[in-house]
N, C-alpha and C positions, 0 to 999 in steps of 0.2 A: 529659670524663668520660662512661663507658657507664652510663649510669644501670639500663640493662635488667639489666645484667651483677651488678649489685649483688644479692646474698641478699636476699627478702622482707625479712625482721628487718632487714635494714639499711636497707630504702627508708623500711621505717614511721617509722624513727629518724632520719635524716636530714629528713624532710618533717615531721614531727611539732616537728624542731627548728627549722624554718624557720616554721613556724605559731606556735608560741610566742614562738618570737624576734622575733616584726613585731608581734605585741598582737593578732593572729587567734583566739586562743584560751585560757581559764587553765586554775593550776592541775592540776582535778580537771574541764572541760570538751571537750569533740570526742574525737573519734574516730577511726581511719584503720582499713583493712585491703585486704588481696590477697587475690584467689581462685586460686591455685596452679591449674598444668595439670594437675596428678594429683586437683583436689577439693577439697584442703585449703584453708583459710581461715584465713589469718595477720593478727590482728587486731589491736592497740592493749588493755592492760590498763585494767580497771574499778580505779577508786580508788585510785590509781599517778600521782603526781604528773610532770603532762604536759614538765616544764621537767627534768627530770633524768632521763626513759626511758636503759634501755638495752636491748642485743638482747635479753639474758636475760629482760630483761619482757615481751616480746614471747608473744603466747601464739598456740600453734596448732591450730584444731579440725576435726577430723577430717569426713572426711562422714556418715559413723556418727552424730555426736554427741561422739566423744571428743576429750576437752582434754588439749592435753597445754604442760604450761609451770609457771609458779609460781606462776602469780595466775589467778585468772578473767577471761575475755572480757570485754570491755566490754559493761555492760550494756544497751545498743544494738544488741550482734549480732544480736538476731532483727530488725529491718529490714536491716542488711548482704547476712544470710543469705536473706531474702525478695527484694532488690534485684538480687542473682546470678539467683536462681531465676527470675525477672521477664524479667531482660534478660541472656542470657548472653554477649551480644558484651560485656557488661560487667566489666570484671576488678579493677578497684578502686574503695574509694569514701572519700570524705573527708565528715568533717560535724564542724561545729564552728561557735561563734558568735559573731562578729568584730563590733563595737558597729555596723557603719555598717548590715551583714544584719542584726544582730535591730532596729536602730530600724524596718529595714522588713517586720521580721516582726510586730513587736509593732502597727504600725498594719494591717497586713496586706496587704501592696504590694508587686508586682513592681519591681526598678529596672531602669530605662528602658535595654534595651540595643544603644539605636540613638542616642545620642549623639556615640558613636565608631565607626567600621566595626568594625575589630577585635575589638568587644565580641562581636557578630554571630557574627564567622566564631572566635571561642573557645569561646562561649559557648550560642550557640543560643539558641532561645525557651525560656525557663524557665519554669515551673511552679509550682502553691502547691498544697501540701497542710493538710488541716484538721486542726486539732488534735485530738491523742490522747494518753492518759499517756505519759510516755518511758520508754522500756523498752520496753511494752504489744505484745502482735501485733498490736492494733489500730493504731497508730500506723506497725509495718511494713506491712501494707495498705492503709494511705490514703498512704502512702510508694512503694510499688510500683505502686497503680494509676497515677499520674502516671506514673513513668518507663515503666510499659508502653505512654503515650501515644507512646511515642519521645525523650522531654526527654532528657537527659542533668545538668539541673537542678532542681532542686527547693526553694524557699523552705516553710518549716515555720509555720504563725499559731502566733505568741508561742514559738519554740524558736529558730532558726537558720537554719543548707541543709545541704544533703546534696546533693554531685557526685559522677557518675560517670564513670568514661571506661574507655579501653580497654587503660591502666595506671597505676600509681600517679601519675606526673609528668602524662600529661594531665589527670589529675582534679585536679593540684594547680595547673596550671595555668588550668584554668578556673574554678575555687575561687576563687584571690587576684585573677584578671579581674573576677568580679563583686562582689569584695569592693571592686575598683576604682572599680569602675561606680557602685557604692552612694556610695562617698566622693565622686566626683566629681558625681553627682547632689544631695546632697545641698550639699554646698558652693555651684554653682550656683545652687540653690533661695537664697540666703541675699543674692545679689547682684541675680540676675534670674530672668528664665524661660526654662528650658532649651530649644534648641528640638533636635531628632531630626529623622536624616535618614531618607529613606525608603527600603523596602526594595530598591527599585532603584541608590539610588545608594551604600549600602555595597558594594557591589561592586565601585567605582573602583579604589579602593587593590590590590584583586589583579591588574588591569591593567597593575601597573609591572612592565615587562621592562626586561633592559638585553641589550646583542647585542656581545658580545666575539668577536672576529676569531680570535682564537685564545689560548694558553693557555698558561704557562711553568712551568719549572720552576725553584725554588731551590735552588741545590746548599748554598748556605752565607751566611747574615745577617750583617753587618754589626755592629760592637759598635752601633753608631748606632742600627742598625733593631731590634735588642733590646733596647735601652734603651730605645725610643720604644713599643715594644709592651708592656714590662714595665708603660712609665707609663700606656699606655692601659688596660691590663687592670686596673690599680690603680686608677683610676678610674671605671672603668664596676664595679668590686664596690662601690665608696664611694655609688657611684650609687643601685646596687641598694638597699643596705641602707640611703639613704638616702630612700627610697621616692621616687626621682627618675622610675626605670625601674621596668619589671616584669621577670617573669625572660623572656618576647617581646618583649617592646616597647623601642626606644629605640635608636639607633643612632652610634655614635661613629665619627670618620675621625681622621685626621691625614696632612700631609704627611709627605715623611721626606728625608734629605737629596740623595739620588739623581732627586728630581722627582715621583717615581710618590707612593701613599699607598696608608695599610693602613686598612681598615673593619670593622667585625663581621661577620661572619655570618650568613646568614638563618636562622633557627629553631633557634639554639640558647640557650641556659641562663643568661642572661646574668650569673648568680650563680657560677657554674662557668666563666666561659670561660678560656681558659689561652693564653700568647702565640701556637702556634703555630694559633692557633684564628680568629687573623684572616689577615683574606685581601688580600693585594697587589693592587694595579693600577696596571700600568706605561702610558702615551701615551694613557689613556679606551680603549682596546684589547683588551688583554689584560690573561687575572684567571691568578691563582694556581692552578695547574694541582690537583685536583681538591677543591676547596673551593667552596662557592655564596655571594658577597656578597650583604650585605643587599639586598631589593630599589628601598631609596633609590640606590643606586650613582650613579646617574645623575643625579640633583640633585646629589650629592656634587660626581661630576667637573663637571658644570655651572657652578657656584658656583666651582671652583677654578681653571675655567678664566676667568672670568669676573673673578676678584679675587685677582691675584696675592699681595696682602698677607695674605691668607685662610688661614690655617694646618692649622686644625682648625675641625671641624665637630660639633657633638651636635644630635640630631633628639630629642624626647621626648615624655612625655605626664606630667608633674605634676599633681597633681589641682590644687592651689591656683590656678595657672596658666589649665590647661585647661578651668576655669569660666567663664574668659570667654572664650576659644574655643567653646561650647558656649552663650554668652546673646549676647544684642546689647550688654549692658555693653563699655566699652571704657576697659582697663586704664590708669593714669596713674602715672608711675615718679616722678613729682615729689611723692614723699612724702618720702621723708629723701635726703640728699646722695650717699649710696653710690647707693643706686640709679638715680638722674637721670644721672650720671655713666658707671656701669657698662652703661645699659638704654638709655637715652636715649628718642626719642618713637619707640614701638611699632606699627608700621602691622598690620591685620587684614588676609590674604587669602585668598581666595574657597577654599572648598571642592571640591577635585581639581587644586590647582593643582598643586601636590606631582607628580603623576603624571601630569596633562594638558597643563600648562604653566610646565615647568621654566627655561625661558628670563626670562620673568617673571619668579619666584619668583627668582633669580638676579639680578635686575636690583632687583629690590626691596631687597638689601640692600648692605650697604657703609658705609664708616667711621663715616657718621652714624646708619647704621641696621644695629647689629649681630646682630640678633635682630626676628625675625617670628612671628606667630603665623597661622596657618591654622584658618581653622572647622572647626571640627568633627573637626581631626583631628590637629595637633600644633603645638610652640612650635620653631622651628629658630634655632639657638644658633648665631656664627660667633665667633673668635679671632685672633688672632697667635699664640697658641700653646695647647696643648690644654687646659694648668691655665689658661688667661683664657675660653676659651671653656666649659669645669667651673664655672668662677667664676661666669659670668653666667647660668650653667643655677641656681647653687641661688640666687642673687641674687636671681631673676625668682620663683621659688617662694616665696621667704621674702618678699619683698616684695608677692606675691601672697597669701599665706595672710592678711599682714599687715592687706592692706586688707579683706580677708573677713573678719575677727575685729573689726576697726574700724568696720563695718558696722552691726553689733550693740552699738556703745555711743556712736556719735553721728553726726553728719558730720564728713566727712574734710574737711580744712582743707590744700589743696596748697599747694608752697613756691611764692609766688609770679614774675614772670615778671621783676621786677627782679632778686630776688634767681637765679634762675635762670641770668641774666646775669651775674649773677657766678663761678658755675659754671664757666659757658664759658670765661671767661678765663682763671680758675683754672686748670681743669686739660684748656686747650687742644684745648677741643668744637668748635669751629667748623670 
């Protein structure tokens, strides 16, 4: 999908539905708008319930001052219209108040966006502005003097955040990053103490290149390889809206039956991706002639060449998960049966291995060890086929959130190592 391509009114409405639809927003709360290249200001209606918008609600004002639509602007336009004026490589802005920001708005606290690299390189150094009435110009100038710092975010004391970018989809993508950031910090906070990396070494993860020899073309797929792409795409949307992924982050493979394997894509939508959107790789050689794979590719083929039983791959970042990736806590699957089973004993390793030392990381897993976690920077998921290796992506999450929620009503009592043994035998772990 060309998201550019789409009418203002249409972007507002689409991202307006995706903010609602995850519990980012209620109601009669946030706000969206574009700054049109002729001036104009297409902005999200005042007191127009946010869960049922359509274009027609959508209002647009003039640089003049005139409104032209059927409702009035969001009564928040004057920081929108202050936030343009401030920074005009700025061309959209989001602001709405998703429980995990305002818990940190309400004690008034930046969340820590050095937990994960990514957070970083989406996000930037964010900002806090003081509180002022909402609506108020006042509120647009203690709004605007931050982003004139150069932020491109902004935390609100006791309201929310307001993002900018340089269209509506990057603003919404650094939006539900640190709406990430927030959840996964705070979930952390509840097991251990988070620790953050420094600002030299979120910069590993841009390091990963892969060097394909050359390049091919497909004249015509396979019923196989689009059935295997339909199911991959079906699942990385289930993913999505299962707040597994983000719409950057996460990354799915699979084999296919010709040898080679198809992957996602680097920096696209992962809410929107559509079959012909992933990208092939035939001998670890050659990619799918003009398409860019994720830049995991290389651990991918690594790992597949390494484990031929290995089917399918997901790379991801779960918040429930990712907490202990992010503490010295060290996860234990031996809570209920499913999991010991599915998970088995979970090894931690080192932060850059991902991209510094893929050999390792490939060596680290196999039959008894189907999934790894990496510090600081993701959970990698392997399979015999791409629904087992889906499976044990939300397995590890729900049994993650599990123990995090358990945390807070007593000590967690594991299933013992007799009984454990009986597992094994059961259903043939050893």
């Amino acid at each position: 999908m060309n998201f550019k391509m789409l009418h203002p009114a249409d972007q507002l409405i689409m991202i307006m539905e995706r903010i609602y639809g995850y519990g980012m927003t209620t109601t009669s709360g946030g706000n969206l708008s574009i700054l049109d290249e002729n001036g104009d200001v297409w902005i999200t209606p005042g007191g127009i319930d946010k869960g049922s918008l359509t274009r027609q609600d959508i209002v647009r004002v003039k640089p003049d001052g005139t409104v032209i639509g059927i409702h009035k602007p969001s009564s928040e336009f004057p920081f929108h219209k202050l936030v343009y004026e401030t920074r005009p490589d700025l061309k959209a802005v989001v602001h709405a108040h998703p429980p995990a920001l305002v818990a940190f708005s309400i004690v008034r606290k930046i969340p820590d966006t050095y937990l994960l690299p990514h957070f970083q390189q989406i996000c930037g150094e964010v900002g806090m502005a003081e509180y002022a009435l909402p609506g108020s110009t006042l509120l647009g100038e203690k709004i605007a003097s931050v982003f004139a710092t150069g932020m491109n975010a902004v935390m609100l004391e006791n309201h929310g955040v307001v993002v900018g970018g340089t269209d509506l989809f990057q603003a919404f993508m650094a939006f539900e990053t640190l709406e990430y950031c927030a959840r996964l910090e705070i979930k952390a906070k509840r097991i251990g103490t988070p620790v953050s990396l420094t600002k030299e070494s979120v910069d590993i993860p841009a390091g990963q290149k892969y060097n394909f020899e050359k390049e091919f073309t497909v004249d015509y797929y396979t019923s196989d390889e689009r059935a295997a792409r339909r199911d991959m795409c079906q699942l990385i949307h289930r993913a999505y809206k299962q707040k597994l992924i983000t719409s950057t982050e996460g990354t799915f493979s699979q084999k296919i039956s010709d040898g080679s394997f198809i992957i996602t894509p680097y920096g696209m939508d992962r809410k929107y991706l559509e079959l012909e959107d992933l990208v092939k790789i035939q001998d670890g050689t050659a990619k799918e002639a003009g398409k860019v794979p994720s830049r995991a590719v290389t651990l991918h083929q690594e790992i597949y060449a390494s484990h031929p039983e290995i089917k399918s791959i997901v790379i991801a970042h779960p918040p429930s998960t990712m907490a202990f990736a992010v503490t010295e806590e060290q996860f234990d699957s031996r809570t209920i049966p499913e999991s010991y089973i599915l998970l088995r004993d979970i090894p931690k390793l080192p932060y850059g291995a991902t991209t510094q030392d893929t050999k390792s990381v490939a060596q680290a897993l196999g039959k008894a060890v189907p999934l790894v976690f990496v510090k600081n920077d993701c959970v990698i998921v392997t399979g015999g086929s791409l629904l087992e290796a889906f499976d044990r992506l939300e397995v590890v999450e729900y049994s993650a959130k599990a123990v995090v929620s358990a945390k807070a009503i007593g000590e967690i009592v594991q299933i013992d190592e007799e009984k454990i043994g009986d597992l094994k035998v059961a259903f043939d772990l050893e």
